[in-house]
C-alpha positions in Angstrom: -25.5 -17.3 16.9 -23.7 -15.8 14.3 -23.8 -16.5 10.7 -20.8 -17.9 9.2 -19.9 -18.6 5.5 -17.0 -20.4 3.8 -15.3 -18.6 0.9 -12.0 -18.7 -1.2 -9.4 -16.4 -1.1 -6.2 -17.3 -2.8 -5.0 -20.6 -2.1 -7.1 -20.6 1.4 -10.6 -21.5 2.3 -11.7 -19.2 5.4 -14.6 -19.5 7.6 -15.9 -15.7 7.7 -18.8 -14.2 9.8 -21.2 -13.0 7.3 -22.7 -9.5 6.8 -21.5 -5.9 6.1 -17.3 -5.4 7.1 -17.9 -3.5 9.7 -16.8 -2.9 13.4 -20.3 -4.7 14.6 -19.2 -8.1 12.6 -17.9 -10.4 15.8 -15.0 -11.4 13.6 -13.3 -8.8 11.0 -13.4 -9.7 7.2 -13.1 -7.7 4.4 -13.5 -9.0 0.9 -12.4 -5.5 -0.5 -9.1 -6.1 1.7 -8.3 -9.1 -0.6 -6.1 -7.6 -3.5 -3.8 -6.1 -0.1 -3.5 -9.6 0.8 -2.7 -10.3 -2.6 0.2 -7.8 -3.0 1.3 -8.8 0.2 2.4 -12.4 -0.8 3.4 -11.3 -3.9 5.8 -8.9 -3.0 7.3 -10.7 0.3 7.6 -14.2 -2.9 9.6 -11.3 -5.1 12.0 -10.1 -2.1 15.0 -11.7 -1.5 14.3 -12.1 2.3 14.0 -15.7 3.4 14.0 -17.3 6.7 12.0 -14.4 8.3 10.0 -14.0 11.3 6.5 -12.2 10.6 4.0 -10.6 13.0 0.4 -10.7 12.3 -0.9 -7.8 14.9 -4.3 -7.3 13.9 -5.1 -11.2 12.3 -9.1 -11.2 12.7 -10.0 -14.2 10.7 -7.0 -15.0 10.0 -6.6 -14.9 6.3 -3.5 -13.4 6.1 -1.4 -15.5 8.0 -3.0 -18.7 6.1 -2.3 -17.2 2.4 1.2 -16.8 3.8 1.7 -20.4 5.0 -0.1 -21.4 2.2 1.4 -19.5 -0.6 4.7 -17.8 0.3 7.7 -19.6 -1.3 9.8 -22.9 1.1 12.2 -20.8 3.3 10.5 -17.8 3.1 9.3 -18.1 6.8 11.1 -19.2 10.1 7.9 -18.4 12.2 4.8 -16.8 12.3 3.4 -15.2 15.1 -0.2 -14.5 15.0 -2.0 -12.0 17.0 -5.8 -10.5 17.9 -7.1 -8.6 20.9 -10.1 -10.4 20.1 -10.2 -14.7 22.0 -13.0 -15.0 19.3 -10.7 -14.1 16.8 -8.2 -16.1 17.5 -10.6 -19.2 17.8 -11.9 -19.0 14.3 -8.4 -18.7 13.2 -7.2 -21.8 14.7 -10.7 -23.2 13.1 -9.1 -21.7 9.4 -6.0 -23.1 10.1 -7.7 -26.6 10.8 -10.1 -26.0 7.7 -6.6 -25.5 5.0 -4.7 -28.9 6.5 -2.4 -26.1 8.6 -0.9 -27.6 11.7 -1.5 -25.0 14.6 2.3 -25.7 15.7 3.4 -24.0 12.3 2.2 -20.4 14.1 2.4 -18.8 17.5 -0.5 -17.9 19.0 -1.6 -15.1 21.5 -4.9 -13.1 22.7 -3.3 -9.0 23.6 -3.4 -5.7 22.6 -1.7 -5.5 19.7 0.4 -2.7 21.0 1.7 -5.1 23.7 2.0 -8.3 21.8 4.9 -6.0 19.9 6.8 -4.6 22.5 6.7 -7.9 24.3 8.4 -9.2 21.5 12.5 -9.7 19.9 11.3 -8.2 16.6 10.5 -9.6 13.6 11.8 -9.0 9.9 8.2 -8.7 8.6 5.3 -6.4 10.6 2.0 -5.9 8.8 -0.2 -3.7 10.1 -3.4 -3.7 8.9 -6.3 -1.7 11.3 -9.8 -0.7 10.6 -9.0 3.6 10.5 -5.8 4.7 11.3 -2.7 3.0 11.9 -1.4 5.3 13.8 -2.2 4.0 17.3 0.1 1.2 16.3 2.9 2.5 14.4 5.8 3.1 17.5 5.3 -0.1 18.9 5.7 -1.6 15.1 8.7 0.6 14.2 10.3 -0.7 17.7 9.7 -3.8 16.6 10.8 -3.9 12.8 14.4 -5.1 12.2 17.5 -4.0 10.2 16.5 -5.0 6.6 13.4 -6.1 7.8 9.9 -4.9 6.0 7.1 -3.2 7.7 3.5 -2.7 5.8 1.1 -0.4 6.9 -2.4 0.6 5.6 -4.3 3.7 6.4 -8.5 3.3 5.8 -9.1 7.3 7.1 -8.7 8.1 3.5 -11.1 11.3 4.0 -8.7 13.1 6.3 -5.5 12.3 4.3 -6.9 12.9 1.1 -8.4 16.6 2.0 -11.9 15.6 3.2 -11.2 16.7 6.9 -7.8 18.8 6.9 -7.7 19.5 10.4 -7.6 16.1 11.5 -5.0 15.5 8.8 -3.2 18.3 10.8 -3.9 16.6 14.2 -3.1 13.2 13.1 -0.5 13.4 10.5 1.2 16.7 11.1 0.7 17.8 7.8 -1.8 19.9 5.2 -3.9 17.4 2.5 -5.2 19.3 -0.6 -8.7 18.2 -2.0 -7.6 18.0 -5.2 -7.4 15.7 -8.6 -3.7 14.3 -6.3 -5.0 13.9 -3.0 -4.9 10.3 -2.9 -1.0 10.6 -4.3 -0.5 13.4 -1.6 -2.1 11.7 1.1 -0.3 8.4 0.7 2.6 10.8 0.8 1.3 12.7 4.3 1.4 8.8 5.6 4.9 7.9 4.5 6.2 11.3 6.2 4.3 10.3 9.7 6.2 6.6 9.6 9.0 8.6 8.9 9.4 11.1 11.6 8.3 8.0 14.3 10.7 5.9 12.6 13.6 8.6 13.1 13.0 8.6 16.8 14.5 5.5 16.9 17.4 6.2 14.1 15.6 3.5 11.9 14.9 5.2 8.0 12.2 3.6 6.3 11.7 3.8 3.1 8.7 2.8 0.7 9.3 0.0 -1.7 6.1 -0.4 -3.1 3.2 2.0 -2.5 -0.3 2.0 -3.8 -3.9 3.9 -3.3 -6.6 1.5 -3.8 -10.5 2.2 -3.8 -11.0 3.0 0.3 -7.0 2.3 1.6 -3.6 3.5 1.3 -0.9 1.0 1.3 2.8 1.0 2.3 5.7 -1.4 2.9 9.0 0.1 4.2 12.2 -1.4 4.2 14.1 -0.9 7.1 17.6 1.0 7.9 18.8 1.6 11.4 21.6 4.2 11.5 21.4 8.1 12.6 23.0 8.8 8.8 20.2 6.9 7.1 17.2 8.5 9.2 18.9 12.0 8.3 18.6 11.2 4.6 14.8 10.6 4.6 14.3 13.7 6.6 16.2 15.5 4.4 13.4 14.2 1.3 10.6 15.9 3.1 9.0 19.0 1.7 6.0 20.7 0.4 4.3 20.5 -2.8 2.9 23.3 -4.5 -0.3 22.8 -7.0 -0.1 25.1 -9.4 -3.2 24.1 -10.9 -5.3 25.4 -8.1 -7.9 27.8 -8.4 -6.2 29.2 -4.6 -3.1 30.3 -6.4 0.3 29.0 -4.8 -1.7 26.6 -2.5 0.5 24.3 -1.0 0.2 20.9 0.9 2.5 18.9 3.4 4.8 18.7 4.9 5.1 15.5 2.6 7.6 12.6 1.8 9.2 13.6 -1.9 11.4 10.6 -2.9 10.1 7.7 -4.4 7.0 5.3 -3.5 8.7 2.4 -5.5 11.6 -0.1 -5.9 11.8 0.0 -9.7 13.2 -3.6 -9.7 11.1 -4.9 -7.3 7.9 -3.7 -9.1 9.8 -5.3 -12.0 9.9 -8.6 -10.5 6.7 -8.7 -9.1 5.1 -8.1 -12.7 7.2 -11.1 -13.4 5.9 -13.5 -11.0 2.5 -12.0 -11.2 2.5 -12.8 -14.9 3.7 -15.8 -14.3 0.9 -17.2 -11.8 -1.3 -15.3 -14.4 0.3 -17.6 -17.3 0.0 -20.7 -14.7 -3.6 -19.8 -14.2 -4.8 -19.8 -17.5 -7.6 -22.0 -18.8 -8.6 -22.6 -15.2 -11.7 -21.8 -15.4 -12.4 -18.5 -13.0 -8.6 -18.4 -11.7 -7.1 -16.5 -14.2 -9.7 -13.7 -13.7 -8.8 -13.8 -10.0 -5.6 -11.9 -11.2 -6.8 -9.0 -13.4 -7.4 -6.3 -10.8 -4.0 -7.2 -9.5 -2.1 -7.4 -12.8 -4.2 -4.3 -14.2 -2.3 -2.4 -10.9 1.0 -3.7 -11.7 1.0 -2.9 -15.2 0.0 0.6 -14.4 2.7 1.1 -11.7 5.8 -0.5 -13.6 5.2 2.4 -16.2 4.7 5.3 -13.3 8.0 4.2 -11.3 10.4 5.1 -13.2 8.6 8.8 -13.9 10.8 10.6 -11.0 7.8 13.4 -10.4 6.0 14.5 -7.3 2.1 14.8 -8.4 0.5 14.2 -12.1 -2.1 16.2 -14.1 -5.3 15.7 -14.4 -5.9 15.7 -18.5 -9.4 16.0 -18.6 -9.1 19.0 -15.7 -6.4 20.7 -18.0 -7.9 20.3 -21.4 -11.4 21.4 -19.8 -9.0 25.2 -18.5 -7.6 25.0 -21.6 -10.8 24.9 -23.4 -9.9 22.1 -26.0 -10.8 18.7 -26.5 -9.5 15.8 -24.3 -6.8 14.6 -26.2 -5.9 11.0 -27.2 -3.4 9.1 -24.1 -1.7 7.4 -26.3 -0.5 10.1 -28.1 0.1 12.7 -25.8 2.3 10.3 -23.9 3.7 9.8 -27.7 4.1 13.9 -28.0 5.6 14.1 -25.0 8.2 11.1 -25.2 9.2 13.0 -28.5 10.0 16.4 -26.9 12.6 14.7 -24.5 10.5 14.1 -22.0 8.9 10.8 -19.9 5.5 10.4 -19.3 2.8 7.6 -18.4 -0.4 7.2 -17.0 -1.0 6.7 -13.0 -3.1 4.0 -11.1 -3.9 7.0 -9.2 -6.6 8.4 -11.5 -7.9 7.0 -14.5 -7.8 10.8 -16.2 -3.9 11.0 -14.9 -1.2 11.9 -16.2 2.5 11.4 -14.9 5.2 13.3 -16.4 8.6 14.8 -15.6 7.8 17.6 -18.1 7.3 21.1 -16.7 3.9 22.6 -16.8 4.3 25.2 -19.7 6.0 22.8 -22.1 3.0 20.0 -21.3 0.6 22.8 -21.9 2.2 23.8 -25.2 2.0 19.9 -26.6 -1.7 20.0 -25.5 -2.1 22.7 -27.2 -0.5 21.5 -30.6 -3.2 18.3 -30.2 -6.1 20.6 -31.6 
């Protein structure tokens, strides 16, 4: 028999097979997965969608569909439809709805292939696909799925072939060049949008990020969804190649690669809002305000980055090291920089990065005057 253990994640209680998260565990869980879960109820409390129908393809333990019953706002959600190829799966879900008070009839529930639960379905407004590896074996069906204004999230766990590690399967999976650089994680997250782009335009749906982020083993995005020919046309038309000038291989290149924007400036707004709210609501609760750092550290650090519009950041301590001078202070390069006309902030990237809309030889010339 398995060994099973009760633990807290947001607002839920969840009944979890013990031991390492891998493929082996009977049931799926990963603790590390919780601060996607987190951003996931944030951001669909800070939309204005309401009354939507959400998918749960992949739901394992079912955590994420409780946190959402649980914790999304009244009217958020008309139905929830909850899905695992896995019959054990689904049993200890329907055991972790039980455990939180959740009455079974407030989900649908059904044992496929995710792939098939999807197509066999009218669409929803919300799809979140969350697999162990690559999400590409699921990303037609979803993008099929998805409807007109509806939002679709997808994570990617193959971090070593989008972020440089293995190019040729980068190649092979996401049509596209990584670079095994200081922005590889920035670059690969990038590689990913472009894939769930060109599927997406297949079926004249555009979809475009709204919030983005690369945390520790994942990259995270969550599309909004356009359906005309026009649209589709327009995200095609942001695709390119970026060119590190920094690199030791002169002119070397990576992509093809989406080049707009990873986030809704006034939806990464309003989520700081409400996230400092519950943080403010939290407070003086003993353990529950610290639940919220990692989360609010994130935010913090992408409210500033968003509204940089720049493809790629420097790596400081990399520069100042070519430049042979001392690593200067953040604060006051970002200062420096801000003075001379240009933007610039730090990036939840890389703790030694550096976004700024200021050309290369200008930023070198304000490191320079920082002796």
């Amino acid at each position: 028999m398995p060994k099973l253990a009760t633990i807290s994640e947001g607002e839920a209680k969840i009944i979890v097979h013990a031991g390492k998260p891998t493929k082996k565990l009977a049931v799926f869980y990963n603790p590390a997965m919780k601060l996607n879960r987190d951003i996931a109820v944030l951001l669909l409390n800070s939309v204005q969608n309401k009354n939507m129908q959400i998918a749960d393809p992949l739901a394992a333990t079912g955590v994420r569909a409780a946190r959402f019953l649980l914790e999304l706002s009244k009217g958020k959600i008309k139905n929830i439809s909850i899905n695992d190829s896995s019959q054990k799966a689904i049993a200890l879900t329907k055991k972790n709805f039980r455990l939180n008070n959740i009455a079974l009839k407030k989900a649908s529930f059904s044992v496929q292939d995710a792939n098939i639960f999807l197509l066999n379905s009218a669409g929803f407004d919300y799809i979140d696909i969350d697999p162990f590896g690559s999400p590409n074996p699921f990303l037609d069906a979803s993008i099929k799925r998805i409807s007109r204004g509806g939002i679709l999230a997808v994570t990617a766990t193959d971090v070593s072939s989008l972020a440089g590690t293995y190019p040729e399967v980068c190649l092979r999976k996401y049509w596209a060049l990584p670079l095994r650089n200081w922005t590889m994680h920035e670059i690969g997250l990038r590689i990913l949008i472009r894939k769930v782009q060109l599927i997406a335009s297949q079926h004249e749906k555009a979809l475009v990020p709204i919030f983005s982020h690369s945390t520790e083993h994942y990259l995270r995005v969550y599309f909004s969804c356009d359906k005309s020919k026009e649209a589709a046309d327009k995200v095609i038309s942001q695709h390119g190649w970026l060119v590190d000038g920094g690199s030791k291989q002169a002119n070397h290149a990576a992509g093809p690669m989406w080049l707009g924007q990873l986030w809704d400036i006034a939806l990464v707004e309003k989520m700081l809002k409400n996230a400092k709210k519950t943080e403010k609501n939290k407070s003086g609760k003993g353990d529950a305000g610290k639940d919220n750092k990692e989360l609010m550290t994130l935010l913090l650090a992408i409210e500033k980055e968003s509204k940089i519009s720049a493809v790629g950041f420097y790596d400081i301590d990399e520069l100042s090291s070519r430049l042979k001078i001392q690593v200067p202070r953040r604060d006051l390069l970002i200062e420096k920089i801000n003075s001379a006309g240009f933007q610039a902030a730090s990036t939840h990237f890389k703790a030694s990065g550096l976004r700024t809309d200021a050309p290369f030889q200008k930023l070198k010339k304000i490191i320079q005057s920082l002796r």
